[in-house]
C-alpha positions as CSV (number, residue, x, y, z in Angstrom):
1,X,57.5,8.2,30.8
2,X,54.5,10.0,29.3
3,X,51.4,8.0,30.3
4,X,47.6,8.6,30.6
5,X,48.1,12.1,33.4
6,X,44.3,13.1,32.6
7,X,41.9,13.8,35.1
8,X,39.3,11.8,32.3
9,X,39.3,8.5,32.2
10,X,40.0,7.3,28.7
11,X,38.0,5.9,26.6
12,X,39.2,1.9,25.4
13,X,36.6,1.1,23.7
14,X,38.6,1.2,20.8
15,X,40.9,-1.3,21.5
16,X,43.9,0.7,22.0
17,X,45.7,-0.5,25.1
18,X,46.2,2.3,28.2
19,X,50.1,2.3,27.3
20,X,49.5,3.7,24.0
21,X,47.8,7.0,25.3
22,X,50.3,9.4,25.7
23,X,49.9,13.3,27.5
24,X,50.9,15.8,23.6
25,X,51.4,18.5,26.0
26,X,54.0,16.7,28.2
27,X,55.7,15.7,24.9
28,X,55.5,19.5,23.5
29,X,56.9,21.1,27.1
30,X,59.9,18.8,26.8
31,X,60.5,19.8,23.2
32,X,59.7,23.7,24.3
33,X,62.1,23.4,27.3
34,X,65.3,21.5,25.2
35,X,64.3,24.3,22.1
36,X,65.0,27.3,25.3
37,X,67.5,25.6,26.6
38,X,69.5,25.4,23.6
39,X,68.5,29.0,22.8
40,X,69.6,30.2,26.4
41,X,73.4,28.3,26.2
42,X,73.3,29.8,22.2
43,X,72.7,33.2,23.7
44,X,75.2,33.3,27.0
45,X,77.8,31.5,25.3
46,X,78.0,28.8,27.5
47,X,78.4,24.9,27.0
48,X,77.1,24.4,30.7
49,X,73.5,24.5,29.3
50,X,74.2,21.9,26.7
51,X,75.7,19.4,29.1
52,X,72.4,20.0,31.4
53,X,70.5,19.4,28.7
54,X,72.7,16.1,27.8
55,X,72.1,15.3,31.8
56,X,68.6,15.5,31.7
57,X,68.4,13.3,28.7
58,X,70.3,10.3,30.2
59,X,68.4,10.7,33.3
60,X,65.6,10.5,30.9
61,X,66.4,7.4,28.9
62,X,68.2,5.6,31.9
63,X,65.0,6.0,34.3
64,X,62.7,5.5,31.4
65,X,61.1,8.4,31.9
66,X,60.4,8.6,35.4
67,X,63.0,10.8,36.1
68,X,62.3,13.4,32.7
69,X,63.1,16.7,34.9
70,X,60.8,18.2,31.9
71,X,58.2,16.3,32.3
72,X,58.4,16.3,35.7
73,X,58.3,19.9,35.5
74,X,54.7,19.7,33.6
75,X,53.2,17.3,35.8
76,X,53.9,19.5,39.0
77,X,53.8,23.3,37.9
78,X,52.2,23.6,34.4
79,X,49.2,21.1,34.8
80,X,48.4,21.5,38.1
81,X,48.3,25.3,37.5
82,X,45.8,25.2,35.0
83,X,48.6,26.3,32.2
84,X,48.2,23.7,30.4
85,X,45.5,20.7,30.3
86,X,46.4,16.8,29.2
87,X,46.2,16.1,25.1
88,X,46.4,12.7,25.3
89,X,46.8,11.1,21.7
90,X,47.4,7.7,20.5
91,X,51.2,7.0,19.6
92,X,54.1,5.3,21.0
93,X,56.3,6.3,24.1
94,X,59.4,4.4,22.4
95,X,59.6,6.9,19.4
96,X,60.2,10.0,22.2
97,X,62.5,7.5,24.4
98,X,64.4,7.1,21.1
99,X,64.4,10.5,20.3
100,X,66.0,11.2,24.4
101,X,68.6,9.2,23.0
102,X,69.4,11.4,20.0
103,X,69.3,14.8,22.1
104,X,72.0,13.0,24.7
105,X,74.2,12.4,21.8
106,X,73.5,15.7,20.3
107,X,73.4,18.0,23.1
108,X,76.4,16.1,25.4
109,X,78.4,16.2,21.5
110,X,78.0,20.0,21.6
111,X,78.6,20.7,24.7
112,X,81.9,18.7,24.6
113,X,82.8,20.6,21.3
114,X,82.4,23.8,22.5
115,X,84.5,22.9,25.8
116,X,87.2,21.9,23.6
117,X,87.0,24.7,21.3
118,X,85.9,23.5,18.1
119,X,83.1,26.0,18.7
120,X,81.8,26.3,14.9
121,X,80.8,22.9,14.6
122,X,79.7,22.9,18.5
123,X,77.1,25.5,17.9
124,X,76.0,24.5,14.7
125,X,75.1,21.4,16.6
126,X,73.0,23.5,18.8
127,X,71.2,25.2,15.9
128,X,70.4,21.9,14.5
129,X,69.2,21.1,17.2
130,X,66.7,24.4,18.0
131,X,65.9,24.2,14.0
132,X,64.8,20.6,14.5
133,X,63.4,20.8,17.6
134,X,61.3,24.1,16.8
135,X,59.8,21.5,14.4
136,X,58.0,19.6,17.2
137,X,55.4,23.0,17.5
138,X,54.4,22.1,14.1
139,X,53.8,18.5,15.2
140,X,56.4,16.8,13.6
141,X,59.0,15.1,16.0
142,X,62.3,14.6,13.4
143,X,63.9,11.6,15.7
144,X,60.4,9.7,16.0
145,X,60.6,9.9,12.5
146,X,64.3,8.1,12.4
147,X,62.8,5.9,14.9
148,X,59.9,4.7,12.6
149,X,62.4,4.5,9.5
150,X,65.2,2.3,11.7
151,X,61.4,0.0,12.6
152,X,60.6,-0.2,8.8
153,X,64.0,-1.4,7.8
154,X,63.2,-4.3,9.7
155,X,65.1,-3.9,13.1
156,X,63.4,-5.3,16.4
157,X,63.3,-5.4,19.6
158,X,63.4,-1.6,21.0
159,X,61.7,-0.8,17.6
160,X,58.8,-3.2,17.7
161,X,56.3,-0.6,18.0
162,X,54.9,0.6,14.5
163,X,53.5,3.5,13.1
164,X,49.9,4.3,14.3
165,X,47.5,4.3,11.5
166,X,47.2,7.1,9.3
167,X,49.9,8.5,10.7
168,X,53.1,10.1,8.9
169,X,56.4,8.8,10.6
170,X,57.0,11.3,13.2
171,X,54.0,13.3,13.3
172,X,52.3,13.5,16.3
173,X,49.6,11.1,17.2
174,X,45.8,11.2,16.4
175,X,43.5,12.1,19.3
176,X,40.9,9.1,18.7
């Protein structure tokens, strides 16, 4: 789960409760990392990549977050070597849970395609996937954004959190 990694304390004075203050840059590694991986299993022709990527997902969304080999990958390489330095924003973990959830069904659906040889609509599965995923660079996650339409249609319980105000459905989260 992404939560407050920065060395800074944050600042509540606004109200917004510690849970809501998430680490951008552990968000953007894991979106880098899935975008690579499905560029790397595009490029060697092989579904194994796909079904890691499907792997790491589950263990994702079944751990809730605690065992995100991407993140986990930020928190003990990229940050502590300076790379890259905490972003923490205002926005709601659930959305990127939800969005785990999606790349499980995407990636393991490829993956499984492409083992079974319906390789055309395996792979085009994988570009959607880079295409949409490239997206997240921009800011602009395409899965929170399903997550915040499936919350305004009135559905509870795992999508109780709204949007953060001023923010467009899927776009990453102000800075505060």
């Amino acid at each position: 789960m992404v939560t407050n990694t920065s060395a800074n304390p944050i600042d509540t004075s606004n109200s917004v409760s510690a849970d809501r203050w998430l680490d951008s840059n552990e968000i953007m590694t894991g979106q880098f990392l899935t975008v690579a991986m499905a560029v790397t299993a595009y490029v060697l022709g092989r579904w194994e990549f796909l079904a890691f990527q499907c792997a790491v997902f589950v263990l994702s969304v079944i751990s809730s977050g605690r065992l995100d080999i991407y993140a986990l990958i930020y928190k003990s390489i990229l940050k502590p070597l300076g790379i890259l330095k905490p972003d923490m924003r205002i926005d709601n973990i659930e959305a990127y849970q939800f969005s785990h959830m999606i790349g499980s069904i995407v990636s393991g659906s490829a993956a499984y395609l492409i083992y079974s040889g319906s390789t055309t609509i395996g792979w085009g599965l994988t570009w959607a996937m880079m295409i949409l995923g490239s997206l997240g660079f921009f800011g602009w996650c395409i899965a929170c954004w399903m997550y915040y339409m499936i919350q305004k249609m009135g559905i509870k319980g795992f999508f109780r959190h709204t949007l953060i105000a001023g923010t467009f459905p899927g776009a990453r989260g102000p800075r505060a």
